[in-house]
C-alpha positions as CSV (number, residue, x, y, z in Angstrom):
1,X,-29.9,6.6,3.9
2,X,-31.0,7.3,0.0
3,X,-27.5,8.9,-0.6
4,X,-25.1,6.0,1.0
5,X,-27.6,3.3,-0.8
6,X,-26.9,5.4,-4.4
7,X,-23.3,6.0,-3.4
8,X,-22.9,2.1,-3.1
9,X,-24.4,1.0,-6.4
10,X,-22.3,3.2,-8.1
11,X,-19.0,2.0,-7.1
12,X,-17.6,-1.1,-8.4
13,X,-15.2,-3.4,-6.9
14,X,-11.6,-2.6,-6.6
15,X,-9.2,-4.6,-8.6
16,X,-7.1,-6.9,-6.4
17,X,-3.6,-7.4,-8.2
18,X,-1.8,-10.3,-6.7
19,X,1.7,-11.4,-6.3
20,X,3.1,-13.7,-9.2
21,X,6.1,-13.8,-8.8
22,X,8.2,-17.1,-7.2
23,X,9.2,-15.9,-3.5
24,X,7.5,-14.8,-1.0
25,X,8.4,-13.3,2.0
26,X,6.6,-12.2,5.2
27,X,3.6,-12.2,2.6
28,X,5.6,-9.4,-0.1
29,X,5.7,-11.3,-2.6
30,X,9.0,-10.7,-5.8
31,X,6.6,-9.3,-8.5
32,X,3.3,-7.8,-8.5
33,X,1.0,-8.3,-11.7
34,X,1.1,-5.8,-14.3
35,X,-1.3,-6.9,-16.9
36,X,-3.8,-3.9,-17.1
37,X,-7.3,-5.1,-16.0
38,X,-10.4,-4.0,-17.8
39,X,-11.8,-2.8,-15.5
40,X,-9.7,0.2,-15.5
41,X,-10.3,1.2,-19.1
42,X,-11.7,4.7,-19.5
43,X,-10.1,5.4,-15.7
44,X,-6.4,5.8,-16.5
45,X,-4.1,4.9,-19.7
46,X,-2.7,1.5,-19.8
47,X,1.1,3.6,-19.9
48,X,0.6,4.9,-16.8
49,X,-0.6,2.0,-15.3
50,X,2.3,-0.4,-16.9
51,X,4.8,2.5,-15.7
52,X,3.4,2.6,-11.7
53,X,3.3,-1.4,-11.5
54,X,7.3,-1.2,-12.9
55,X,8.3,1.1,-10.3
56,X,6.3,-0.9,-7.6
57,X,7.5,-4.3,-8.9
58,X,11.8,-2.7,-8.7
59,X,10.8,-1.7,-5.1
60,X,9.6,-5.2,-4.0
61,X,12.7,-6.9,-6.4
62,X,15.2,-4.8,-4.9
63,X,14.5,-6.1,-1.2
64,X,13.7,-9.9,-2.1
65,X,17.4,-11.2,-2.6
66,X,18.9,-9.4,0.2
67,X,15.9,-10.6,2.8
68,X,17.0,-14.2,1.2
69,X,20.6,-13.8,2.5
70,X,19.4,-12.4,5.5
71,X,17.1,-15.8,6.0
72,X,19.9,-17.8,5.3
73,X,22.4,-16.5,7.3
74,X,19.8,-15.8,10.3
75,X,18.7,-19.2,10.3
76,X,22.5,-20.5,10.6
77,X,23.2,-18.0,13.1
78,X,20.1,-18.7,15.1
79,X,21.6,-20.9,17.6
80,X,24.3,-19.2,18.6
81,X,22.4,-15.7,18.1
82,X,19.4,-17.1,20.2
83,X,17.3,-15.7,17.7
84,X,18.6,-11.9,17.1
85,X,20.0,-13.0,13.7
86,X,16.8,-12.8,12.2
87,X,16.6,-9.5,13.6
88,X,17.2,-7.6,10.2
89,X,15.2,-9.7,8.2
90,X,11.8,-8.4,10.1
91,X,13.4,-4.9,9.7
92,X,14.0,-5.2,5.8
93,X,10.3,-6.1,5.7
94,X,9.2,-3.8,7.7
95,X,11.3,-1.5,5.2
96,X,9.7,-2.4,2.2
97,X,6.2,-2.5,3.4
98,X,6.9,0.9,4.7
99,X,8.6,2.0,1.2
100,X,5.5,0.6,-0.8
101,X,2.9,1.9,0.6
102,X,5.0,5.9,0.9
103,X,5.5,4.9,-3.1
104,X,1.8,4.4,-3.7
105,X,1.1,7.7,-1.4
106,X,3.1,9.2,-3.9
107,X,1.1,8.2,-6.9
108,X,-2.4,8.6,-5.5
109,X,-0.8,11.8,-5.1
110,X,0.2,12.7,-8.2
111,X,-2.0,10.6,-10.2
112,X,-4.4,8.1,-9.1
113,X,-7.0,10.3,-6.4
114,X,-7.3,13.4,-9.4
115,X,-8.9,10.0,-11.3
116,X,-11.4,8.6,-8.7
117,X,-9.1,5.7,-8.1
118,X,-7.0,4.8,-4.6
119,X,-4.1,2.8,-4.7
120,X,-3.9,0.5,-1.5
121,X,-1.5,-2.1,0.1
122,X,-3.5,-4.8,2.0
123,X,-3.2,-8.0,3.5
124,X,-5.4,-11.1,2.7
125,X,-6.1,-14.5,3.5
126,X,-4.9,-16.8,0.2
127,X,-7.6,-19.0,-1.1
128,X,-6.4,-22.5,-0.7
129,X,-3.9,-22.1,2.4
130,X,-4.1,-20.5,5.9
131,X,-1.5,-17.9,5.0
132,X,-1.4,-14.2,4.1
133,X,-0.2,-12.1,1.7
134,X,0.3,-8.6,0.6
135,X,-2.2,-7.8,-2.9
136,X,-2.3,-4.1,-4.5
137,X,-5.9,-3.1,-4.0
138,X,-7.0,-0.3,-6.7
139,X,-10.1,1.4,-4.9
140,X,-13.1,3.3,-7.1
141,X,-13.3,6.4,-5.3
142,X,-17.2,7.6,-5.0
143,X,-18.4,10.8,-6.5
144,X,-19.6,13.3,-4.7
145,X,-22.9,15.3,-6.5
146,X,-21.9,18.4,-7.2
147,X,-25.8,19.9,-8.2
148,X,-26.9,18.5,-5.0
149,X,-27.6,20.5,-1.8
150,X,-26.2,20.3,1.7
């Protein structure tokens, strides 16, 4: 009970990176923030950090404008389709949820778990409306104690 009480204390918070840009779609939202957060200083360099968020944020821009002509031409086609216009637009978002989150198994991967940290895709409630959205959630990773016994 000592150890999970220690263990808690010492991680901090993870760092919730929200959407900014101007659509959203099935909660992904166009662009992800890529200002580097304090709070990661001393974890990882502000380059690498600035380099992950640019190749997450050409993922997410990549899919926006074709889900937008997917929504518009699914909603015209909706009558006459019955619905199964909008069809590909659930499986685009399924794609680049699915796309994301294999991207950011890449880098904790390659990067991210060697440095204590755990890069996450989760959905939350906003804070003024009853929607949800996607955030990037950057997890502290607890240390194990290495000069303690079994």
């Amino acid at each position: 009970v000592e150890d999970e009480a220690l263990l808690s204390t010492t991680v901090p918070e993870p760092v919730r990176l929200r959407g900014v840009g101007s659509t959203t779609m099935f909660g992904i939202n166009n662009r992800f923030e890529d200002n580097y957060p304090s709070a990661l200083s001393g974890k990882v360099a502000p380059e690498e950090f600035h380099c992950t968020m640019s190749r997450l944020n050409s993922i997410v821009q990549k899919s926006v404008p074709l889900g937008l002509r997917c929504l518009i031409c699914g909603c015209l086609c909706c009558c006459c389709t019955l619905g199964l216009s909008l069809g590909p637009l659930l499986f685009l978002s399924k794609r680049t949820k699915y796309r994301i989150e294999k991207f950011m198994e890449s880098e904790n991967w390659r990067l991210y778990n060697k440095l204590g940290l755990n890069l996450r895709l989760r959905r939350e409630q906003c804070e003024n409306t009853n929607l949800r959205e996607y955030v990037v959630l950057i997890e502290f990773l607890p240390r194990m104690p290495l000069l303690r016994p079994e």
